[in-house]
C-alpha positions as CSV (number, residue, x, y, z in Angstrom):
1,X,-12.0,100.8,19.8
2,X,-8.8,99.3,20.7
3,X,-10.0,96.6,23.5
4,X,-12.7,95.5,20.2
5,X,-10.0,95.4,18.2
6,X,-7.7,93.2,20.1
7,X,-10.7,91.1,21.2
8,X,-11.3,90.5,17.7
9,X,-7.9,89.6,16.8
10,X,-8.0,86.8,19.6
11,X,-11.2,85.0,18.5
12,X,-9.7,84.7,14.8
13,X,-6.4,83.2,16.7
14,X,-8.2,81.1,19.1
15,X,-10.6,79.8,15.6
16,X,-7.2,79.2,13.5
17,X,-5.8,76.8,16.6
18,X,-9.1,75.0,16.6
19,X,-9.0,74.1,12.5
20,X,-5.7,73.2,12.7
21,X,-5.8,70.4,16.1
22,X,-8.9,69.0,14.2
23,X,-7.1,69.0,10.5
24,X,-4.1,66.8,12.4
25,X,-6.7,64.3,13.9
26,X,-8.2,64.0,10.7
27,X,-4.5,63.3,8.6
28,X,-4.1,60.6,11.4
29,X,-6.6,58.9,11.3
30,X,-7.1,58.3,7.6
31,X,-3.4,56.8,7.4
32,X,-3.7,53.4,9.6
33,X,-0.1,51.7,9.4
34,X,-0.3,49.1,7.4
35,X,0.5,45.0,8.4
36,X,3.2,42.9,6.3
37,X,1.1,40.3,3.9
38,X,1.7,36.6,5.2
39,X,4.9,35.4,2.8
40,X,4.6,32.2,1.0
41,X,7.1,29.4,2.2
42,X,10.2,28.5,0.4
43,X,9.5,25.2,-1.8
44,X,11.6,22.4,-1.7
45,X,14.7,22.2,-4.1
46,X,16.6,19.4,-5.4
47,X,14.1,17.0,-4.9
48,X,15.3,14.0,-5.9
49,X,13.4,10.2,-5.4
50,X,15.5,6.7,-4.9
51,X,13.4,3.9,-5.9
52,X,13.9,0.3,-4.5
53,X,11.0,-2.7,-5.3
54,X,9.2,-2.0,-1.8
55,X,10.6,1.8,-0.8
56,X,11.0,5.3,-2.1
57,X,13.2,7.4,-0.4
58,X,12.4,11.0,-1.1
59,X,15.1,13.4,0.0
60,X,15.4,17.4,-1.1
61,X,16.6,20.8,0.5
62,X,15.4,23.2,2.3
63,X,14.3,26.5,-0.1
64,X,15.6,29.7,0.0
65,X,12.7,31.4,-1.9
66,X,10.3,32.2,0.7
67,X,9.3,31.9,4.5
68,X,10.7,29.1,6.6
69,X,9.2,25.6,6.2
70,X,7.6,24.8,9.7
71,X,6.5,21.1,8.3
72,X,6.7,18.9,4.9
73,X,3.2,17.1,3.7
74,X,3.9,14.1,1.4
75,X,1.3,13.0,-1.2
76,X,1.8,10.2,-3.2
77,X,-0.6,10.8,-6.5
78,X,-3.6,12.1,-5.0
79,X,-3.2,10.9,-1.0
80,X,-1.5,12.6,1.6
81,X,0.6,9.8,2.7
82,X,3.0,11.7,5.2
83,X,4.2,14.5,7.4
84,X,7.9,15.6,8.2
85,X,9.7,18.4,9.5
86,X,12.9,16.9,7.7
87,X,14.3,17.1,4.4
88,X,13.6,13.3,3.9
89,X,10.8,10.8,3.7
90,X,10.7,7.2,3.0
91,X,7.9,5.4,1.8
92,X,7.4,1.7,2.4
93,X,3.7,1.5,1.3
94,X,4.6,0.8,-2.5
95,X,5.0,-2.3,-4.7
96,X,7.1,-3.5,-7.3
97,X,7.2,-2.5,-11.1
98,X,4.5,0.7,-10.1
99,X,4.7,4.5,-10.8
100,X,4.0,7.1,-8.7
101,X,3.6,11.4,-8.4
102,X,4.8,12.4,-5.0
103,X,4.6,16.1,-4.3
104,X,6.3,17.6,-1.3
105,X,4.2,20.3,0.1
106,X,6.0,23.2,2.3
107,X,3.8,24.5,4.8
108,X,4.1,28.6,5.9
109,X,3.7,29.2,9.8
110,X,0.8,31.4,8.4
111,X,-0.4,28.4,6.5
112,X,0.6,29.1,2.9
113,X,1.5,25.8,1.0
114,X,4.4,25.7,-1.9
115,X,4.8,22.5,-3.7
116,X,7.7,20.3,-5.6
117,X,6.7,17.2,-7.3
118,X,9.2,14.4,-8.6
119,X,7.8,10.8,-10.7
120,X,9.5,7.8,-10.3
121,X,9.0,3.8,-10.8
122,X,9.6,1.5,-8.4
123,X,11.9,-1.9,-9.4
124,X,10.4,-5.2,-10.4
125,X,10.7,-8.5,-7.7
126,X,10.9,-12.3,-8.4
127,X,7.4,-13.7,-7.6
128,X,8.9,-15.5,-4.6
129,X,8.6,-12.2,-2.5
130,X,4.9,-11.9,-3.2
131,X,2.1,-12.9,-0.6
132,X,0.3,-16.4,-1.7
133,X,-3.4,-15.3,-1.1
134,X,-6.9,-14.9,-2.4
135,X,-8.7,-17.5,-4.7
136,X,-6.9,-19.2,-7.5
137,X,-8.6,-21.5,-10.3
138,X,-6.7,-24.5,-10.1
139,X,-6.2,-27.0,-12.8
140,X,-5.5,-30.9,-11.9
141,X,-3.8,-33.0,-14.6
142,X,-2.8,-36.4,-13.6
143,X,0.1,-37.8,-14.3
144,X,0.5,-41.4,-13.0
145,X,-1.8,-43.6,-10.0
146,X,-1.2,-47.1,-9.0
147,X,-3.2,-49.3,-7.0
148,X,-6.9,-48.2,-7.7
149,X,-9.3,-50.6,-9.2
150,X,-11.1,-47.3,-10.4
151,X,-9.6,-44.0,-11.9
152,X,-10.7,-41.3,-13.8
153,X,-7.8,-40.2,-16.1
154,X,-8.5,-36.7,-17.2
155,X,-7.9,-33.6,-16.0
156,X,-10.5,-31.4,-13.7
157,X,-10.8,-27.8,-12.1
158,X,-10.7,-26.9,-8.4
159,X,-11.2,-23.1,-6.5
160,X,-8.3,-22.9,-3.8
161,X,-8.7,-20.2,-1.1
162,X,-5.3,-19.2,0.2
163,X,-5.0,-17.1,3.7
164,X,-1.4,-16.1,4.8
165,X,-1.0,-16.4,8.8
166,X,0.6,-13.5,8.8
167,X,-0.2,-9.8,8.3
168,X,2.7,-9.2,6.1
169,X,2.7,-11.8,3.7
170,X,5.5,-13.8,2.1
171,X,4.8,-16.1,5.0
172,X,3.4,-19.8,5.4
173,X,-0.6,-19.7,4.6
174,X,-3.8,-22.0,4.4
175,X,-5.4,-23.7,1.6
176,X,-8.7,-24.7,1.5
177,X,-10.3,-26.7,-1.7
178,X,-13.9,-24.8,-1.8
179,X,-15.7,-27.6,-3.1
180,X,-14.3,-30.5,-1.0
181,X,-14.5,-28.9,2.4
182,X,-11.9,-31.8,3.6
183,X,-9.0,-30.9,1.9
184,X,-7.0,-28.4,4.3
185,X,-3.6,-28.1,4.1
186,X,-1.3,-25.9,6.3
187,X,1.6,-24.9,3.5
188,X,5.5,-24.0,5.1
189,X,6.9,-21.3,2.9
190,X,10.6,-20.6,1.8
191,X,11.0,-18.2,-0.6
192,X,8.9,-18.4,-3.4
193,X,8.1,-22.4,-2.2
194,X,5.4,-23.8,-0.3
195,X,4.4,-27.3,0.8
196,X,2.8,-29.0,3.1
197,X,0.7,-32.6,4.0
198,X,-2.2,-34.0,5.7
199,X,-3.6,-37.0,6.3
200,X,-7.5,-36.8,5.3
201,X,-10.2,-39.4,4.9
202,X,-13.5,-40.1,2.6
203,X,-12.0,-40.3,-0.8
204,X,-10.2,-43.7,-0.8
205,X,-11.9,-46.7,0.1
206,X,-10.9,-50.4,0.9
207,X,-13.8,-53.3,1.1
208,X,-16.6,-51.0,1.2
209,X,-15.0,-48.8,4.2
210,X,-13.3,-45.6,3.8
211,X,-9.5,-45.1,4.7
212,X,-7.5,-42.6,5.3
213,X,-4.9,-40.8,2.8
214,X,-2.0,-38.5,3.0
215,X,-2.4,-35.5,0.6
216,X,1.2,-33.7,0.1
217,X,0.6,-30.3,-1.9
218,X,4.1,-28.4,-3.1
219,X,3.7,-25.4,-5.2
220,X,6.0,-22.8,-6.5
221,X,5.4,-18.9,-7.2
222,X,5.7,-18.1,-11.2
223,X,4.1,-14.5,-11.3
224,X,3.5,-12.1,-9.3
225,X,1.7,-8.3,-9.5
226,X,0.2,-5.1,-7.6
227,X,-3.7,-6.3,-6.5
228,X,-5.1,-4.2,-4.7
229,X,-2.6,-2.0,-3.2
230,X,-0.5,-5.3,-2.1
231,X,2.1,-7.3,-4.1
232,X,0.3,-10.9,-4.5
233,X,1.2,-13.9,-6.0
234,X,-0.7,-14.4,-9.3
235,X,0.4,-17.8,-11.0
236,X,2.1,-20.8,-9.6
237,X,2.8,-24.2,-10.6
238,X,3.3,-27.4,-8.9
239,X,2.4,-30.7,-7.2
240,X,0.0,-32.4,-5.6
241,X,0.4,-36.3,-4.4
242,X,-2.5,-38.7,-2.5
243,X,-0.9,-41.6,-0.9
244,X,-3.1,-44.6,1.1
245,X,-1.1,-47.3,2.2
246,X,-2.1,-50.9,2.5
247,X,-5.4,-51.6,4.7
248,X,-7.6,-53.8,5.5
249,X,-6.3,-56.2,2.9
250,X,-6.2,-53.7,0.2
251,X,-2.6,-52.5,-1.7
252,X,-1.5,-49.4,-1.5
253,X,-2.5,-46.8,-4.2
254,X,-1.2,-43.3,-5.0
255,X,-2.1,-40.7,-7.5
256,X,0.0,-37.7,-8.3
257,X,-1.2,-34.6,-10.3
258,X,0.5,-31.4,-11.6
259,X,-0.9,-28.3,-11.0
260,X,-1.5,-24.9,-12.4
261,X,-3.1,-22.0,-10.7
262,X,-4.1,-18.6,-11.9
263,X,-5.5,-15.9,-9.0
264,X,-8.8,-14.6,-9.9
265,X,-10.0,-12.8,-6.5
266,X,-7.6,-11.4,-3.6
267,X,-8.9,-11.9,-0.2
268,X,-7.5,-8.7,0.9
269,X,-7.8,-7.7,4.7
């Protein structure tokens, strides 16, 4: 009776070891640790925006409120216009007398985006640092001739095409009349000026045969504006001169108009 007694006494301590190992494993395993949550990264502060007629500079500080900023995105209104891991930015893709959102974006090493957004307008510009380009209606009023047995004395319309030979325009730029295909001038700009001469044929004549005359165009910027996404000349004023000299027996004549233009389609490129 004691050996069953003690035999019976060491199955209920060997059962007793066996619930508790497996209660521990169970405990363990239904309390994982548990991983931080990705923090957001600190936004800019003090954002501030310095507006010139062709730049903003955007400068702010680094935030405090969050993860470190691995990298700024820019976005001007609804663009992403830049990247930076600085705490400036400038922007040279503006014009003159224009508005515009920016938003810096700071960007989390996990990913996680913070913003700070700032408005300002950029300042206005004389019309004599826009580009002359695109199509212009142009208006021809004469204003004194001399030497022509024949004249029409009123005023008439042309369509100039301007093209800038540069990418970057202020710069000197081509006109072409698009009705007379003749009349080509290559225009020298200085400041808001431009003028130019050629000598072109087919409009004068002398004893039934055609001579040639010099065509002097000089035009000055009046207006200027934001078309499309550019800052373009959009009204100018000025003058334009033909001059044959004396051939074939025949005086010399001139004729010299003002002239108006007004753009009404930009070229773009």
């Amino acid at each position: 009776m004691v050996i069953a007694g003690v035999s019976l006494l060491v199955v209920l301590v060997v059962a007793a070891v066996a619930i508790a190992a497996a209660g521990g494993a169970d405990d363990s395993a239904s309390s994982p640790t548990a991983s931080p949550s990705p923090q957001p990264p600190a936004a800019a502060s003090d954002l501030r925006a310095n507006a010139g007629a062709f730049q903003v500079k955007l400068t702010w500080q680094a935030g405090t409120d969050g993860a470190p900023a691995v990298r700024y995105d820019i976005q001007r209104d609804t663009e992403i216009v830049g990247h930076t891991d600085r705490t400036s930015w400038v922007d040279t893709r503006v014009t003159p007398g224009q508005r515009y959102a920016y938003q810096v974006i700071a960007l989390s090493q996990d990913g996680l985006r913070r913003s700070t957004a700032v408005r300002t307008t950029t300042k206005t510009a004389p019309p004599g640092t826009a580009g002359l380009e695109g199509v212009f209606n142009v208006k021809l009023h004469p204003t004194s001739h001399y030497g022509l047995s024949s004249f029409q004395d009123k005023d008439t319309t042309a369509g100039w095409r301007f093209v800038p030979a540069c990418r970057q325009p202020p710069c000197d730029t081509k006109m072409n009349d698009l009705h007379w295909k003749a009349l080509t001038l290559t225009l020298d700009q200085t400041g808001g000026r431009y003028h130019g001469s050629a000598s072109i044929s087919g409009v004068v004549s002398c004893s039934g045969h055609s001579v040639s005359a010099t065509y002097t165009l000089t035009i000055t910027a009046t207006k200027a504006d934001a078309v499309k996404d550019g800052w373009r000349v959009t009204a100018f004023t000025g003058e334009l001169t033909q001059y044959a000299s004396a051939q074939l027996g025949c005086v010399s004549s001139s004729v010299h108009y003002g002239v108006q233009g007004t753009l009404v389609a930009s070229s773009g490129r």
